[in-house]
C-alpha positions as CSV (number, residue, x, y, z in Angstrom):
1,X,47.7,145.5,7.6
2,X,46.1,147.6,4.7
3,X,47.7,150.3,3.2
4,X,45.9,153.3,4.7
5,X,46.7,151.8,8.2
6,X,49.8,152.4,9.8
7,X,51.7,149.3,12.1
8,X,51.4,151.2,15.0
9,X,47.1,151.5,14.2
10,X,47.4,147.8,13.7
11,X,49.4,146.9,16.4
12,X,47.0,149.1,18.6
13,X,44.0,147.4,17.3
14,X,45.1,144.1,18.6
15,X,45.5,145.3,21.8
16,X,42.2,146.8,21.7
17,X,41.1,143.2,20.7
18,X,42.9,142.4,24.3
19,X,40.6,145.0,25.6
20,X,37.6,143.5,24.6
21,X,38.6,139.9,26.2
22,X,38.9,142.4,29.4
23,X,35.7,143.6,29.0
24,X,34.3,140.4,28.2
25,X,34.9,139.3,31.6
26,X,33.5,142.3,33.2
27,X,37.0,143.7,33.7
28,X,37.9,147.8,33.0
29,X,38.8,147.3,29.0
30,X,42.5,147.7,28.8
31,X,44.4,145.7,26.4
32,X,48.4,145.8,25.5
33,X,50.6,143.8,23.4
34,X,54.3,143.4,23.5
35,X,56.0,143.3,20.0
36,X,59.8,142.9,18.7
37,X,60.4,142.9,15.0
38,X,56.9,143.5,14.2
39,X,56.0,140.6,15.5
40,X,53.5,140.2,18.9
41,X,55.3,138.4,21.0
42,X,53.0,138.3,23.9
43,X,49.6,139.6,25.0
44,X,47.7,140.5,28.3
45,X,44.6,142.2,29.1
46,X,43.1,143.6,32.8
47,X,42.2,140.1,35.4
48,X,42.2,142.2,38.7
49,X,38.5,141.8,39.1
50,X,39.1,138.3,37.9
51,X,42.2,137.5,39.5
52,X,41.9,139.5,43.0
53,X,45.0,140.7,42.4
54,X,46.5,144.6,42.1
55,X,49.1,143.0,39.8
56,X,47.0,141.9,36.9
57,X,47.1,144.9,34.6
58,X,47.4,144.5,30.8
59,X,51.1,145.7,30.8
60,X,52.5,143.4,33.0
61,X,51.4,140.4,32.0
62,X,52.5,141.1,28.6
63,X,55.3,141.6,30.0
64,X,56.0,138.7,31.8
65,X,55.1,136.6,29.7
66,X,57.4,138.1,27.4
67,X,60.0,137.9,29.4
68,X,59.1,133.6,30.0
69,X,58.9,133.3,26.3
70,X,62.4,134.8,25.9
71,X,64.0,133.6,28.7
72,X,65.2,137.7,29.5
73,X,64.2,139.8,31.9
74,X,65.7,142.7,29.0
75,X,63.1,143.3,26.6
76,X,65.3,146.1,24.1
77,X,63.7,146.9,21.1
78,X,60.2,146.0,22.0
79,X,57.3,148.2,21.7
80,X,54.3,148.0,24.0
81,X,51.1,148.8,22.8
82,X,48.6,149.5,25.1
83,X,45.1,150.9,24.7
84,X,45.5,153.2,28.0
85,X,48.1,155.5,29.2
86,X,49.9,153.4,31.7
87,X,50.1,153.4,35.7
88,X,53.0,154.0,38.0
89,X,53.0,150.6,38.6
90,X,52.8,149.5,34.8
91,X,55.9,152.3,34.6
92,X,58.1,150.8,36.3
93,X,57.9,147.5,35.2
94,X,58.3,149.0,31.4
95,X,61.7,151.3,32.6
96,X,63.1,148.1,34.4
97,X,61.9,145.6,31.7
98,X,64.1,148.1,29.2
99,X,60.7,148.4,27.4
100,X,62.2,151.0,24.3
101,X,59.0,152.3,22.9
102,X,55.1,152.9,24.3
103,X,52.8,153.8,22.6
104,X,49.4,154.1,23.6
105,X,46.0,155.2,22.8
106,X,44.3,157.2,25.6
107,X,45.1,158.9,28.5
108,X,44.9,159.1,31.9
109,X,45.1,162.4,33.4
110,X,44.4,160.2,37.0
111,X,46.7,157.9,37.1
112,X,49.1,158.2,34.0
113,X,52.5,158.0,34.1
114,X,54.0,158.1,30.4
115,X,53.1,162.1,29.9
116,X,49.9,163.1,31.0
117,X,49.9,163.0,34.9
118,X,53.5,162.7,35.2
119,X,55.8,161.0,32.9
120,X,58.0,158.6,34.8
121,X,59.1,156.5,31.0
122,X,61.2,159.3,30.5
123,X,62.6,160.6,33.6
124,X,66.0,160.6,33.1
125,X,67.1,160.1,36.7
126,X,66.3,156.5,36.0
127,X,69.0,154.8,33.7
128,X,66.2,153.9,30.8
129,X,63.4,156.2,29.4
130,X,61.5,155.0,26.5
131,X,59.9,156.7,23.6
132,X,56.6,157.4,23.4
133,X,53.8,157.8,21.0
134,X,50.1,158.8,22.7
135,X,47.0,159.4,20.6
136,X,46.9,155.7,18.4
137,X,43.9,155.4,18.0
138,X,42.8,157.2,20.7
139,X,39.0,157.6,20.0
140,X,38.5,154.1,19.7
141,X,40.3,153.1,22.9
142,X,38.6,156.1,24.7
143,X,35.7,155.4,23.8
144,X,35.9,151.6,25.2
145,X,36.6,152.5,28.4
146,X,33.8,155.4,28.6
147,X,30.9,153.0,27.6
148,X,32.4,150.8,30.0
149,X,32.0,153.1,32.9
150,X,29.1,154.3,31.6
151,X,27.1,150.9,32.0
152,X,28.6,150.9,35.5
153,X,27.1,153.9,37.0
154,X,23.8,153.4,35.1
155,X,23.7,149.6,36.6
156,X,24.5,150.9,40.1
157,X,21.9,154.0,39.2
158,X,19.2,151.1,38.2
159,X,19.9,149.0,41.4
160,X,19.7,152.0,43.7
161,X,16.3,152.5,42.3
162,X,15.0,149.1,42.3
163,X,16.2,148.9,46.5
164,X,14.5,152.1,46.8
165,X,11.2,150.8,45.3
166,X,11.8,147.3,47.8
167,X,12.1,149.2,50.7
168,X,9.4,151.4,50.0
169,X,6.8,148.8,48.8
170,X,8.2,146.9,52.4
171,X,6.8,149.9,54.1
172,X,3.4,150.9,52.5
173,X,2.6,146.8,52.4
174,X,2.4,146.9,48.7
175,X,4.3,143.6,48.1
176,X,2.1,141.5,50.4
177,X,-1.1,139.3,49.0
């Protein structure tokens, strides 16, 4: 860590190098790590594409594997770091994994759940809330996930195009010699 750079910048920008795995694999670029005594005890980035499965966000699989390497379901005085504003989903496994502080880098006014759509982390009808911290290097993480989407509608954009151009050289005869 240098001096200019706080632990939760650092912390952050290992989870945005989770992020990057993600996106290395074609998956949306979300990253998170789990850490207890400023230490990273686990790591987990998006495999839904990968995986086929609605269950493979970032979050939780940081958290469970934080929870195997500890033997605990309880994860008190860990932080999760994670490069987008977490899910419903991603929620409720942080109030029920006793997750004690979030903090993350962009938002989600869609879909998230820690302040920004609604904040479930602390709703006080549940009997744990967490602290949270949004903004951490939020440009950065932000910025990920727009270039990201970006290449996706100008791929689909690119393939519309070049089907258009099939079916119309199919038509006029062009393609044939």
């Amino acid at each position: 860590m240098t001096l200019e750079e706080t632990q939760d910048e650092y912390f952050m920008k290992e989870a945005i190098k989770e992020a990057k795995k993600a996106e290395a694999l074609n998956e949306v670029p979300i990253g998170a790590v789990l850490v207890i005594d400023d230490k990273i005890i686990s790591r987990g980035h998006n495999l839904r594409e990968s995986e086929q499965n609605a269950l493979a966000h970032a979050e939780l699989l940081a958290i469970n594997r934080a929870c195997q390497s500890r033997g605990s379901w309880r994860l008190e005085n860990a932080t999760l770091y994670v490069t987008l504003e977490p899910c419903p989903m991603c929620s409720g496994a942080i109030i029920l994994s006793r997750v004690n502080r979030v903090v993350y880098g962009a938002s989600d006014p869609k879909g998230g759940c820690a302040g920004t759509f609604m904040n479930l982390l602390q709703d006080e009808r549940f009997n744990h809330q967490s602290e949270i911290v949004t903004g951490v290097l939020e440009a950065e993480c932000g910025q990920m996930l727009s270039d990201f989407f970006r290449k996706i509608r100008d791929r689909k954009k690119l393939e519309k195009k070049l089907r258009k151009e099939a079916l119309v050289n199919n038509l006029t005869g062009i393609d044939k010699e």
